[in-house]
N, C-alpha and C positions, 0 to 999 in steps of 0.2 A: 773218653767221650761217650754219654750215653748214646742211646739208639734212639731217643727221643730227638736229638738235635740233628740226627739229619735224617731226618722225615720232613720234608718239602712243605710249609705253612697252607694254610686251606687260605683259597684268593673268595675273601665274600664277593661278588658280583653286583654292582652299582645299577640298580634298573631306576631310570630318568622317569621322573613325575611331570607328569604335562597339567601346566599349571593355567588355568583360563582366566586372562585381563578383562573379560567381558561376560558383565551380569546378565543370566537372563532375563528374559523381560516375562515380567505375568502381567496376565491379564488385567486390566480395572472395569469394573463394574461399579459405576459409581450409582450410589444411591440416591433417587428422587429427593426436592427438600422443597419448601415455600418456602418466604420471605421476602424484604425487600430488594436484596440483595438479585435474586432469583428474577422478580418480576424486572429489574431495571435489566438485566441479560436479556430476556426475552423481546425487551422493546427494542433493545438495541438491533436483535436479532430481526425483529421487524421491519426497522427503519432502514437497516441496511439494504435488505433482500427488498422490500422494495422501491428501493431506488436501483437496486443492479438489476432486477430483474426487468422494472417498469421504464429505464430509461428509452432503452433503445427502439422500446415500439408508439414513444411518442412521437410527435412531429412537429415541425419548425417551419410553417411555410408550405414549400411543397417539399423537404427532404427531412429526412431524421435528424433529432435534434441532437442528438449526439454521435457522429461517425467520425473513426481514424479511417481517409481513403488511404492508402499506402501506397495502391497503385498509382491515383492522383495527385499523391504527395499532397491531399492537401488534408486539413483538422478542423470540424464543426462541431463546434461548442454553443449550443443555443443561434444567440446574431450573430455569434465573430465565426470568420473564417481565416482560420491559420496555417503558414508556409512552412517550409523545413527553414526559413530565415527567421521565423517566429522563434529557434528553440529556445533564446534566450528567457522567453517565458515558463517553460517545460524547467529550465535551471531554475526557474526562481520559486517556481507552485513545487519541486522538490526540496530547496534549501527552507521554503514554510512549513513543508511538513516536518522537516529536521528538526526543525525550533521547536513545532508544539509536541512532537515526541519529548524534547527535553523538558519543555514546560511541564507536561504531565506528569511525566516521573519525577522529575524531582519535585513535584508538587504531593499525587498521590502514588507511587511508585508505580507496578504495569497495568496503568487503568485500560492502555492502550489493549494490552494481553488478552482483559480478562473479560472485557466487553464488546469489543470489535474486529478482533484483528480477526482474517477468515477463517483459520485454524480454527480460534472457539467455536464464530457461529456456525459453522458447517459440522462440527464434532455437535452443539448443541442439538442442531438439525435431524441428525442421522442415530443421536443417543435419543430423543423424540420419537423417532421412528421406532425406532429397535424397543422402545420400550412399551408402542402402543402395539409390537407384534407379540414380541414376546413374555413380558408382562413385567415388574419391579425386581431392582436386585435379587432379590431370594431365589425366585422363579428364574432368571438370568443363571444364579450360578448352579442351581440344579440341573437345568438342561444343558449347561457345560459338562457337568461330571458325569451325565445318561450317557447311552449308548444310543446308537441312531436309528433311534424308534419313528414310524410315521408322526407323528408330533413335532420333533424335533425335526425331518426333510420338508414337510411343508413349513412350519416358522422359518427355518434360514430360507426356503427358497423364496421366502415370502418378501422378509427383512431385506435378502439383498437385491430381489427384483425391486424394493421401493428404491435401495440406495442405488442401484443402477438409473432409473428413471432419472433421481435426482439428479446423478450427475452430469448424464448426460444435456439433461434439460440445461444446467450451469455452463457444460462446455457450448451448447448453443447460443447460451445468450452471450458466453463471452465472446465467440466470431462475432457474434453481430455487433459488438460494436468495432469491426475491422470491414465487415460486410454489409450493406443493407441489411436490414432483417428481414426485411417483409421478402424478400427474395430469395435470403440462405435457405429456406426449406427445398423450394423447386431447386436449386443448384445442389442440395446432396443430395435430392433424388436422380438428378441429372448426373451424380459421379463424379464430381467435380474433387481434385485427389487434394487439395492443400486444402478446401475447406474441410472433408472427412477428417483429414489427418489431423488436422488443429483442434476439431471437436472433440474427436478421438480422445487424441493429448489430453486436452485439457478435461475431459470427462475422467478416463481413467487417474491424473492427478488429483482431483477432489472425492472418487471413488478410495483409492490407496490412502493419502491422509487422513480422510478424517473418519471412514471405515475403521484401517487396520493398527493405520501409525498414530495419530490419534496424539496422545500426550509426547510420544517419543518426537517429534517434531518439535513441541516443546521444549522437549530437555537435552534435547542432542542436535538438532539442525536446524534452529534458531538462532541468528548470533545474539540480537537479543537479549536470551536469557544470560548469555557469557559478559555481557558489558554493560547489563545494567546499575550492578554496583556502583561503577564510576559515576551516575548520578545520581546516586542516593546519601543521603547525609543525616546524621539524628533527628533532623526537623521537618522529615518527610514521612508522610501519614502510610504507613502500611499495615497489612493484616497480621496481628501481635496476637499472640495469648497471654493472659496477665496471672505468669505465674506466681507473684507472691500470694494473689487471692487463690488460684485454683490448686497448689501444691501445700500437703499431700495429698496424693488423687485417690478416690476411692468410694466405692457405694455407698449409699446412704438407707437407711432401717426405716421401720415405721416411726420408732421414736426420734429421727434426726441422723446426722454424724457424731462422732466420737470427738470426743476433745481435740483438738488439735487437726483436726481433716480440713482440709479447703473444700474447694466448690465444686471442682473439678467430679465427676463419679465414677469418669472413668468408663463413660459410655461406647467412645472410639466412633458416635456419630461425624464429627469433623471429620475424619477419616475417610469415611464410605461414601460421603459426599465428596471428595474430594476429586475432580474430573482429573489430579495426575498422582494421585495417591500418597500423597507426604502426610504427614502428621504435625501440623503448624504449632503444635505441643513442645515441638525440639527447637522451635527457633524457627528465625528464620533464611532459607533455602532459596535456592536460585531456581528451585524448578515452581515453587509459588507464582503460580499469572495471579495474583489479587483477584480471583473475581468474588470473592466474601460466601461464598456458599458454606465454606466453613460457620462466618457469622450465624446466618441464619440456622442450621445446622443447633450452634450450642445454644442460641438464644430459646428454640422450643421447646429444647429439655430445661433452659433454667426457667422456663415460663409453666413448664410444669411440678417443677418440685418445690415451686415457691422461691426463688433465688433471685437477687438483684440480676438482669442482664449486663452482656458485655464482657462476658471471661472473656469471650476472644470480643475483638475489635480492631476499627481504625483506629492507630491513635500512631504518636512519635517514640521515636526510643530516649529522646529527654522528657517525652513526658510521662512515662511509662517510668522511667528509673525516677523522677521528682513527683508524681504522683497529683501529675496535673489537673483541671478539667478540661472538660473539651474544647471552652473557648478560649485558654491561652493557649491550647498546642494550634488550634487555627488562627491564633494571631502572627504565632511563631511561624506558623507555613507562610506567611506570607512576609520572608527576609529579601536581601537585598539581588540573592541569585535568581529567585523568582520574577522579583520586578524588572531585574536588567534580562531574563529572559521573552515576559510579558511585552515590555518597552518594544526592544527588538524584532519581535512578533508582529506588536501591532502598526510599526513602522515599513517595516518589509511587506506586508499586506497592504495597506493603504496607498506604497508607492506601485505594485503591482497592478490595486485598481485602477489607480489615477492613469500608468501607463496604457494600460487595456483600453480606458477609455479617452486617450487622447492620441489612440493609434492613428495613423494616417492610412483608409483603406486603398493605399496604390504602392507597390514594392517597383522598384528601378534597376537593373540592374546593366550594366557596360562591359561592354568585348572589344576590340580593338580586330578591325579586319587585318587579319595579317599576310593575307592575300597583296593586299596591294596598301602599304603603308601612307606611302604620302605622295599626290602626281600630280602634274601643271595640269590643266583643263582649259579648252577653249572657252577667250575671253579673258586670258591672262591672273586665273586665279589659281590656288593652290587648296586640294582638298583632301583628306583624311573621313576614311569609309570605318564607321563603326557598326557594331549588330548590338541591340538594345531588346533588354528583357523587361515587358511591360505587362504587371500581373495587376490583374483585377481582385480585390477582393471587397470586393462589394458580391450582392448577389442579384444585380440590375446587371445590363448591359450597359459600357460606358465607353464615350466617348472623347480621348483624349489631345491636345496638343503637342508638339515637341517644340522646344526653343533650343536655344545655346545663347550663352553669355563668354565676355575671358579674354577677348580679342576686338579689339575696333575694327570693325567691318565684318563679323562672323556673322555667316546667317546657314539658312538650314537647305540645302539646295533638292531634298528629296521631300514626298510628302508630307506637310508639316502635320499633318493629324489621322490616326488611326483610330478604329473601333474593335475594342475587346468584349466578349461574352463576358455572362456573370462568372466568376469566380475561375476564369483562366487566366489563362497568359499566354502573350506572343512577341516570338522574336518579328523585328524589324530594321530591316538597314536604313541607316541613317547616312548621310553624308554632309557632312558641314565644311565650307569654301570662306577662303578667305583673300581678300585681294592682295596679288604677290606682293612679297617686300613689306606688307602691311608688321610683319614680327622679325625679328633675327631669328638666325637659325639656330636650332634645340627644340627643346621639349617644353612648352607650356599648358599651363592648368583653363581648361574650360569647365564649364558646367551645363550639365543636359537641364533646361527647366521644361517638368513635364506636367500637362494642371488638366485638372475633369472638366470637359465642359456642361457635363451635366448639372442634377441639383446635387449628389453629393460630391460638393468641393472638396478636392485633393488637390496640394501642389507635391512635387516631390524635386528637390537640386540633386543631382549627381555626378560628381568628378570625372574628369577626365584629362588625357593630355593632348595635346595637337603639337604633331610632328612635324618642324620647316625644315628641310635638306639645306645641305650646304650648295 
């Protein structure tokens, strides 16, 4: 046996590699663009902020036109006043927005994303800001990579003292409409802990998104972005780059491209514009909101080098592989999932108006005294005590009846008529008698008739049962 073979093997020592599932995230500095694309964002961006901004300090009357009381359980929408018995409406203005969410996408895939939804226009907002502090991309990613020179502590302190303003001004306007407005100011001065906290909230959530998180919202805490596939189909116009004309990609000389180059030059502007940084070059990606700034983007360069526009564009992916024009892929947008979307939309709208407006403003509601079920009464009659919920929503005072029907000889033995304020309600006992013997014994159906006697007529019937003892 040599002496080699028992000499004990050398043990190599296995050191474990820690392997990270999780990209980091860099930064985007998206670069400034015009176009049309551009300018339809900012209107949107407009239209929206003010309506959220300017709703709640209009007025209706003598109240704001738009307030959720919470504490008064009650919801003013312009003239209606709404109950938490209302919510069946709350169901239906959510299952309308369901519908035109799908309408739009699969019409133009996330028009919703790329123009409204508040993730953009507040990122819009705040990249506005940050750009008129700190000046365009370039200048942006320079004072990233400095060292923090007086320059760069007054610019951020500048930039986030704006977006701080901003936010908070947003978390104010959104209490208000849970709160009066004209009144939340003196109530945070006064300390008041659930509206701070709410403003708070909601200040520092639109401070964090659309400051720091920005696109990552987009591509990771959106559902979204995760499910809109499932309504997208080849005949749905989304933002395409049309590489048979742009590939191979590559700059262009004074005297032209080379044989055989496309259009493309390989600028990497789509890119820089890009508010979540993808490259709509490779296809397309679920973290794409469509808002076309890419378009505008290549359109400038092909409008400068002499180039047909439209390397990138809306268009469909049948008409992009058949080499369509634009007015048969917009004939094509409009097949049969669109119209039985469309149909449905504007059916479920129409019956929501019609209901809205052929509401009856007097809600009814019945309790049954369980107190004292069912008793003989001097005068030989037999009565059943009920407590009645009588909501006004009107915003007059009104003046109402009580009846009952259900029974031969039912009548209403307690005050037959009450007066409720504008837009409350009030319990009332009722008691309804009926002459003994008039019913066998059980359980029969009456109905409370309850009618305005003012100018705005309301009737309202509501069930009930009248209990005979054996």
């Amino acid at each position: 046996m040599h002496s080699n073979d028992r000499q004990p093997k050398k043990v190599i020592p296995i050191v474990p590699e820690s392997v990270s599932l999780y990209e980091a995230r860099k930064k985007i500095q998206p670069r400034s663009i015009s176009g049309k694309f551009t300018s339809w964002r900012w209107i949107m961006v407009w239209v929206t902020q003010l309506v959220f901004y300017g709703l709640p300090w209009l007025e209706w009357g003598q109240r704001q036109t738009v307030l959720f009381d919470l504490g008064g359980l009650r919801f003013y929408l312009f003239g209606l006043v709404l109950y938490p018995q209302d919510f069946i409406y709350l169901t239906g203005l959510l299952v309308i927005s369901a519908l035109a969410l799908f309408l739009f996408t699969a019409t133009a895939g996330r028009l919703w994303c790329g123009f409204a939804c508040p993730q953009t226009v507040y990122t819009e907002i705040f990249l506005w800001l940050e750009r008129r502090i700190e000046g365009e991309r370039s200048a942006r990613l320079r004072l990233d990579a400095s060292g923090w020179t007086f320059e760069k502590l007054w610019k951020r302190t500048a930039k986030h003292g704006a977006w701080i303003f901003v936010s908070l001004w947003t978390g104010f306007t959104f209490v208000g409409y849970f709160v009066p407005i004209r009144q939340l100011g003196g109530e945070l001065l006064a300390l008041r802990g659930w509206q701070i906290f709410w403003t708070l909230f909601y200040g520092l959530a639109t401070y964090g998104n659309a400051g720091f998180l920005r696109e990552q919202v987009c591509k990771y805490m959106c559902p979204y972005a995760r499910f809109q596939s499932a309504m997208f189909d080849k005949d749905t116009l989304i933002v395409t780059y049309d590489a048979q004309r742009g590939e191979p990609r590559g700059a262009r000389g004074k005297n032209g491209a080379p044989a055989g180059q496309g259009d493309c030059i390989d600028c990497t502007l789509c890119v820089q514009v890009c508010p979540v940084g993808i490259d709509i070059r490779d296809g397309l990606q679920y973290e794409c909101i469509g808002c076309g700034l890419c378009i505008d983007a290549c359109n400038s360069v092909m409008d400068k080098v002499g180039l047909p526009l439209g390397l990138i564009r809306l268009a469909t992916t049948n008409g992009m592989a058949g080499r369509w024009s634009s007015a048969r892929m917009l004939r094509r947008v409009v097949r049969p999932r669109v119209v039985m979307y469309t149909a449905v939309l504007v059916a479920l709208s129409a019956a929501m108006i019609v209901s809205l407006a052929a509401r009856t403003p007097l809600k009814v509601n019945v309790v049954r005294d369980r107190a004292a079920l069912s008793r003989i009464v001097p005068g030989g009659k037999l009565e059943n005590v009920y407590r009645l919920q009588v909501m006004n929503a009107t915003e007059a005072p009104q003046r109402y009846r009580i009846g009952a029907r259900g029974i031969d000889g039912i009548e209403v033995a307690s005050e037959p008529e009450i007066a409720v304020g504008a837009t409350e309600s009030q319990w009332v006992a009722v008691r309804l008698r009926i002459p003994y013997g008039a019913a066998p014994e059980g359980a029969h159906p009456v109905y409370f008739e309850v009618e305005s006697l003012g100018p705005a007529l309301a009737r309202v019937s509501e069930k009930a049962s009248f209990l005979v003892p054996r």
